[in-house]
N, C-alpha and C positions, 0 to 999 in steps of 0.2 A: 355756332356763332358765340362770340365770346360777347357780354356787355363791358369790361372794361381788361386790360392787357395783364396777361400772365404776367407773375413777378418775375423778375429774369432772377435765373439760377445762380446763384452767387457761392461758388465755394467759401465755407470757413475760414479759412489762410490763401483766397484769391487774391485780393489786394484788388487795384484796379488794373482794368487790363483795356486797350481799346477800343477791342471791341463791344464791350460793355458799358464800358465811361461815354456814352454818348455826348456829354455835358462838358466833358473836357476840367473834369474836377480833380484830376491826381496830384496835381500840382497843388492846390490849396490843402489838401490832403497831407503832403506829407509835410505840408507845413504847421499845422494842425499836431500831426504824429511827433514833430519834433520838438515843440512847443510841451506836449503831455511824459514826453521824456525830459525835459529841462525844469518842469516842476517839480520844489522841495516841498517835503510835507503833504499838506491836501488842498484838494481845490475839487470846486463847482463851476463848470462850464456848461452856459447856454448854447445849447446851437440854433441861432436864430436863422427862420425861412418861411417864406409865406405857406400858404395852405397849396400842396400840390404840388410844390417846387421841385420834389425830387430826395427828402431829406433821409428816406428811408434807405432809400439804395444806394447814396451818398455813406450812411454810418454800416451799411455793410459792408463797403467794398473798404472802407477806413479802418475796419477792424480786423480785415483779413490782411492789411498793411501790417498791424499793429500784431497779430500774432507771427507775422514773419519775420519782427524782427523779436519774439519771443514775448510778448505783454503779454499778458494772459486777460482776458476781456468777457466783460459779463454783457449780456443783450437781454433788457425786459422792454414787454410792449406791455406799456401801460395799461394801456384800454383794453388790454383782455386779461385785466385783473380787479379792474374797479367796480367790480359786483361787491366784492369784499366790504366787508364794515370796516378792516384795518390797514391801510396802506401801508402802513411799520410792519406789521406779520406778512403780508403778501410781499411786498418787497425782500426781508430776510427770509422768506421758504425760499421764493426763486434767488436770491444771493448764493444760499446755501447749497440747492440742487446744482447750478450752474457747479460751483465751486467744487464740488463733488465729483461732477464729470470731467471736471477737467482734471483733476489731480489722477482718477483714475487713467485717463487719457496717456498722461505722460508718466504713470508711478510715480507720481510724489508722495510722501507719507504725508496725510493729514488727519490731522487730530479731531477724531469722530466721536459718537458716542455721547461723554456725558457734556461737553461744549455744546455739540451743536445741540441737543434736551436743554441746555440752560438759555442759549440764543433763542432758540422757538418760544420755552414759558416767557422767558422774558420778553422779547416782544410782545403775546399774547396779554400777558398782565400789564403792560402800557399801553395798550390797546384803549379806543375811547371808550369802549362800553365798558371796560374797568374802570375805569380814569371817573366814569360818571357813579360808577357802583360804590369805590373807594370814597368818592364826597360823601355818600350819603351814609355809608359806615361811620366818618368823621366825623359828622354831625350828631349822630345818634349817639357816640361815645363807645360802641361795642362792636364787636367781628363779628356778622352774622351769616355763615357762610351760604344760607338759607336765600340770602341777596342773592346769590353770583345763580342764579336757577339759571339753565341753558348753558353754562360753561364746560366744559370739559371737565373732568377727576383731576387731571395732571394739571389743570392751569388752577385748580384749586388749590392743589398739593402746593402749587409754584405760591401762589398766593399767603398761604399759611407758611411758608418758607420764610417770606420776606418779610413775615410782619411778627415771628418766631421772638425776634428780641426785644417785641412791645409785654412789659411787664401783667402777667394774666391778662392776656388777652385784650385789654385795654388801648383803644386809639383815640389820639386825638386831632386837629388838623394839623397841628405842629408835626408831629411824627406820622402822619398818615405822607407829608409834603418829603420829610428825610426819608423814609421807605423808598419813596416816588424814584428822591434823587441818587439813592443806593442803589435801587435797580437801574438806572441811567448809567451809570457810571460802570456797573458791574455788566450790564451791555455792550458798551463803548469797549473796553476791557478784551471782551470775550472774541468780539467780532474783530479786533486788531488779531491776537492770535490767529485765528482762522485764516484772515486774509495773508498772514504771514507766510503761515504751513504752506502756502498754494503757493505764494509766490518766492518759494524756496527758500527764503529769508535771507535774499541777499540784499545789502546796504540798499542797495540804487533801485530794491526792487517796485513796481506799481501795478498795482491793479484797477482797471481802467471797468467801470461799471456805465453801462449805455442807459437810460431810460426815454424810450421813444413815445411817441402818440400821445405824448401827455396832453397837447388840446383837444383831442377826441375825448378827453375824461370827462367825468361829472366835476364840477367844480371846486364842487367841496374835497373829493378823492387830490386831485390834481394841488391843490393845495397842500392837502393832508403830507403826500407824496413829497413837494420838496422841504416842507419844517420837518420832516422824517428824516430826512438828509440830511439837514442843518443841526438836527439835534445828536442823532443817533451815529450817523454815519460818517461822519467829520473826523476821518481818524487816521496816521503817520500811513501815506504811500499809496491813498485810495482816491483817485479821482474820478467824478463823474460827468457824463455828458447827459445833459439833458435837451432833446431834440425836443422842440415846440415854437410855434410862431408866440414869440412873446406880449405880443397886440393883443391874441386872445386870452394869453396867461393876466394880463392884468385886467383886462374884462371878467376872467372868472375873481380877481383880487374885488373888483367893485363888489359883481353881485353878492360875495355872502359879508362883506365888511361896510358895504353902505358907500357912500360919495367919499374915498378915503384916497389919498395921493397913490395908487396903483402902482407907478412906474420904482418912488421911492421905498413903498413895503415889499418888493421882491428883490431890489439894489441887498435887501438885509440874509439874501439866501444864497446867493452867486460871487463869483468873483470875478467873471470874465463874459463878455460874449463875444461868442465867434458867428459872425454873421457867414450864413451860407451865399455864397458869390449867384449871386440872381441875373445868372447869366451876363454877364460883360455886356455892355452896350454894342460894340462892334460887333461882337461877334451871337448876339440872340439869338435876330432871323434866322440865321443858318440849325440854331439849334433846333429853334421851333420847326423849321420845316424836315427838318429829319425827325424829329421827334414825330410829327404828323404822317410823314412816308412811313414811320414805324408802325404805327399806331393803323393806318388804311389797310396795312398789310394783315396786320393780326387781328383785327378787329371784324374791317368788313365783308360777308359775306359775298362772292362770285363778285369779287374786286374787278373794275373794269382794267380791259386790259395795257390802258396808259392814266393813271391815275395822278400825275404830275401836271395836269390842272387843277385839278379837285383839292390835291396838296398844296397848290398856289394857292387857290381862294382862301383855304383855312389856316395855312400860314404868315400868311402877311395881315389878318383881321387878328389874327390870334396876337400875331409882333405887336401892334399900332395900339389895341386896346389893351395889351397888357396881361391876356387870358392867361392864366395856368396852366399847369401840365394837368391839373385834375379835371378842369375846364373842360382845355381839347378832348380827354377821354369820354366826357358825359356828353360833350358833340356829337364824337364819332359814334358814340354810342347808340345816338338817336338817326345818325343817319342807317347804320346799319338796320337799325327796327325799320328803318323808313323802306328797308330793300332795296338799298341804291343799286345795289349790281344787276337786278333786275329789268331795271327802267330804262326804255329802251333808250333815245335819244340821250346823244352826251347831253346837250343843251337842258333835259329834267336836269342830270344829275346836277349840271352846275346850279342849276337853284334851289333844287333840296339842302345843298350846300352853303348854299346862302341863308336860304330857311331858318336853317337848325343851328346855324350861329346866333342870327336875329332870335329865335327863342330861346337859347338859353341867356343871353345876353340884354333883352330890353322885351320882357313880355308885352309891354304897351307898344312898341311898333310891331310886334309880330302880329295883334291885334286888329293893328292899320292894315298889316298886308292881308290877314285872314276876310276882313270886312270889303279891300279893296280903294280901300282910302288915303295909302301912300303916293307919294309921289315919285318921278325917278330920282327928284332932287334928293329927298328923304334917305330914299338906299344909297344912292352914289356918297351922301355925306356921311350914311352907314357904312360904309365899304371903305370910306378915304381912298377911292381909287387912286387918286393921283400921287398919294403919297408911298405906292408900292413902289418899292428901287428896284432894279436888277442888281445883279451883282457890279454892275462897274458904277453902279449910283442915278444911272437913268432912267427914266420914267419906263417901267419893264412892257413888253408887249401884251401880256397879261394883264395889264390896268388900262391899255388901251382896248382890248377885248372886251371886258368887262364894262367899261364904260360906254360903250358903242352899242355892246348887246344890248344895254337897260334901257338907254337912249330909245334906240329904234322899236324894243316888243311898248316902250310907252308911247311911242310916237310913230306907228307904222306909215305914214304918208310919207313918210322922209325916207333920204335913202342914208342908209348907214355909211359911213366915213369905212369901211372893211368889208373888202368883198363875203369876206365869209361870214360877218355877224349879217349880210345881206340876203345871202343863200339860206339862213340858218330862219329868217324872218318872215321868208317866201314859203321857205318849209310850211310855217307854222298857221301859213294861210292869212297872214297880218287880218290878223281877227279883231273884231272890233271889240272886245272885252279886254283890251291890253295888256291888262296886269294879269292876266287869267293863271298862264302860267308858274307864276308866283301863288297866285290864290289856289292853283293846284297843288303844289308844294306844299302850302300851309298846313293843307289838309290830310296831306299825307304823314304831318307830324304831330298834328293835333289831339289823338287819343294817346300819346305817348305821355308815360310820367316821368318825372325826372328818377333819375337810375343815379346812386352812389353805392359806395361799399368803404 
């Protein structure tokens, strides 16, 4: 049993292909790809998308476009690099490795050795724990290299390099600042070569560098990460994409800056954003509920063997409220712990189903139903039955099911409006605990903790 869905397998140079584009994103895609070939110079691009939208397998499948029409493209996921004290040294190791691989890939001759030793010191010595070591040299008036304890030989060597044409040994913050901005410059420099060597050095050439997960960062990393770009990296024929919902990128702008205009302090790091298409309004539902068909399949265990109700319920609550794709996964996730395939009657399954939505979605009514103090009015206005469509825009049979079932297990004296939510009531012994069933449910989701990754 899987807790959330393999990644699908994405060749390198796939591009988008059908049947992997669930989402129907090629089209924005090569719009996108054509757009980063028509850029002079450099540019920073946002790829803005909520949390779960899809943005990871969307910049895969964008890249494998991008090298078939020959780009050469760098892929870092942020978030498994923000252990690092330096987001300028971790970002230029993996720049450099990528670039590495790929020149050997294709035999291009790249210029190794003592470039990329000057790339790594150099990053290493603008690193913050220089950066703070350098102040307190300037202040004291002398080079003590007694400071740098815990650095590296070579990043000291790099150190003493840069500071080589400070007369005996002498700093002061004046030239400790021109050091700073001679390495700046002698970086910026270094790392144009490089990306040249790779991208053959033809005029029109670009190299397209990905950085993903950056909202999964530590805040400060995540930061750190794009004035690293802005400062260092801004250089003839290197563009980046930066995948992150930007909502939360300026919530990390608040917390380490104080109550400061968020939206305007990141305007000073980008140039564009390219919002990822959140699913077209016509066309969602369809997406969500394939995306859910997907997701029952791989997900839950001894799958029943018509699960296209079950996909009904969780696709049209997931369309109406708005849920994400990361959403539905911690769903499904909990339904499978729940052992739906197990349980014998369809009629559990449909309410585990309902259950496990109402709990990830509003712990205070899941509480109602655990206690037994909802009403059917409560759920049916949980559910928005009525506003489930069918596909030609009518009130689907499925929302008429649903609302008839709730109906009748709260109100068994009555006879259900459907012969089968009728049979389904007589089944159940129209018991006089009515909600039971629901409060059955509850409980079978109740020791479950919320699952991410």
């Amino acid at each position: 049993m899987r807790l959330y869905p393999q990644p699908l397998n994405i060749a390198d140079d796939e591009g988008f292909v059908r049947e992997k584009d669930l989402f129907g994103r090629a089209e924005y895609g090569a719009k996108l790809a054509s757009f980063v070939k028509a850029v002079e110079g450099s540019a920073t691009v946002i790829l803005d998308g909520d949390w779960g939208s899809g943005k990871t397998t969307f910049i895969k499948m964008w890249m494998g476009l991008l090298r078939k029409e020959s780009i050469p493209c760098v892929y870092i996921d942020a978030f498994s690099i923000d252990h690092t004290d330096s987001a300028l040294l971790a970002i230029t190791a993996e720049v450099l490795d990528a670039l590495e691989e790929m020149a050997e890939a294709s035999g291009a001759q790249v210029e190794e050795g003592r470039l990329r030793h000057k790339l790594i010191n150099i990053a290493a010595l603008l690193g913050p724990s220089v950066a703070r070591a350098g102040l307190r040299l300037a202040t004291a008036g002398l080079v003590d290299l007694e400071a740098f304890s815990g650095i590296s030989d070579r990043l000291k060597s790099a150190t003493t390099e840069v500071l080589s044409e400070v007369p005996d040994g002498h700093v002061d913050i004046l030239e400790a600042y021109r050091a700073r901005k001679k390495a700046v410059a002698a970086f910026r420099s270094s790392f144009t070569a490089y990306a040249k060597s790779v991208s053959q050095a033809r005029d029109d050439a670009k190299l397209v560098i990905v950085i993903d997960e950056l909202d999964r960062c530590r805040p400060s990393f995540a930061l750190e990460v794009i004035e690293s770009i802005k400062h260092y990296f801004d250089v003839e024929g290197v563009v980046f994409i930066l995948a992150m919902q930007i909502s939360q990128m300026e919530a990390s702008v608040r917390l380490a800056n104080g109550n400061v205009d968020a939206k305007r302090y990141l305007e000073k790091f980008y140039h564009l954003v390219a919002r990822l298409p959140a699913r077209m309004h016509e066309y969602r539902h369809d997406e969500v509920r394939k995306y859910v068909s997907f997701l029952m399949a791989k997900m839950v265990v001894s799958v029943p063997t018509d699960h296209a109700k079950l996909s009904e319920i969780l696709s049209n609550v997931a369309h109406l409220r708005k849920m994400s794709f990361r959403s539905l996964e911690r769903v499904v996730a909990s339904i499978a712990l729940a052992g739906l395939g197990n349980i014998g009657r369809d009629v559990y399954q449909d309410i585990v189903v309902i259950c496990a939505i109402i709990r990830h979605e509003d712990s205070d009514f899941f509480r109602k139903i655990q206690s037994g103090s909802a009403s059917s009015e409560d759920l049916l206005e949980f559910l928005s039955v009525r506003r489930w469509a069918s596909r030609n825009g009518e009130i689907s049979y499925y929302a008429k099911y649903y609302e008839n079932l709730i109906r009748a297990l709260w109100c068994p004296s009555g006879s259900a409006d459907n012969r089968e939510v009728d049979l389904i009531v007589q089944e159940l012994g129209r018991r006089s605990d009515v909600s039971g069933p629901f409060r059955w449910a509850a409980s079978q989701l109740d020791g479950l903790s919320s699952i991410g990754n």
